[in-house]
N, C-alpha and C positions, 0 to 999 in steps of 0.2 A: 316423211310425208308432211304434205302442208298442213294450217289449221283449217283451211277451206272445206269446207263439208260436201261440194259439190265436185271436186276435185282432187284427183291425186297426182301425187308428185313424185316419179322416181329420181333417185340418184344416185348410185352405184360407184360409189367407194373405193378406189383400187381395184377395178375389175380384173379379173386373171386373165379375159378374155371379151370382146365384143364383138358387134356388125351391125351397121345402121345402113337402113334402106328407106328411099320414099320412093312414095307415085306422085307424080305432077301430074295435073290436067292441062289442057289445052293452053285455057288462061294461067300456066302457070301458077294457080293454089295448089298446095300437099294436098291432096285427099287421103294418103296413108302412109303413116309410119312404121315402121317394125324395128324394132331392136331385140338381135339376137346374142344372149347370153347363156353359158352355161345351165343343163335343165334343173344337177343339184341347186344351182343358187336360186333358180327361179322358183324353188321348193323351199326355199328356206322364206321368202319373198311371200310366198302364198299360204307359210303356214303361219307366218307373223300376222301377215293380214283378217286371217283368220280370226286370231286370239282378240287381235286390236279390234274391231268390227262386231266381236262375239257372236260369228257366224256359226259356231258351233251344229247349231240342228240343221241347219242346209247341207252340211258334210256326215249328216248322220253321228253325229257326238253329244255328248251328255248335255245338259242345258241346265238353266237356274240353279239349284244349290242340291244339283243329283252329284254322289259321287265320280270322278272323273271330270268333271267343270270346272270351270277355272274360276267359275262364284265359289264354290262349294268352302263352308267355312270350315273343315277341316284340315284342308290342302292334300287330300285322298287322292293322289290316281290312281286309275284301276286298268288294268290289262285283260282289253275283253277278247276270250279263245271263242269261235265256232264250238258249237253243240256237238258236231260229229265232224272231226277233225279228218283230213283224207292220211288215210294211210299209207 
């Protein structure tokens, strides 16, 4: 990712696999790109971004220096179970 704050940068490294798609308009400008890569890596992509960003409360995860955070000055993760598990 770039240092740019307003924008991000993929670059995909040895990919196992891709597929790149645009729309052109009339005037020939791209109005859209799409690059299709494997969903694992785009998990691994989106949970990087995650941590980098400390989006943590937007996905429903710990925040500031609660256990499970990645501030947390213990280094505790915690593995949270459902209260009433399906059986």
């Amino acid at each position: 990712m770039g240092s740019d704050q307003m924008n991000v940068f993929f670059e995909l490294t040895w990919p196992r696999e891709f597929s790149i798609s645009k729309g052109i308009t009339r005037d020939g400008v791209i109005d859209n790109l799409a690059v299709k890569i494997p969903a694992d890596f785009m998990d691994d992509i989106a949970i990087a971004w995650i941590k980098k960003r400390k989006l943590q409360v937007a996905v429903g995860g710990p925040v500031g220096n609660e256990c499970g955070s990645p501030d947390c000055p213990l280094g505790v993760r915690v593995l949270f179970l459902p209260l009433n598990p399906l059986k």
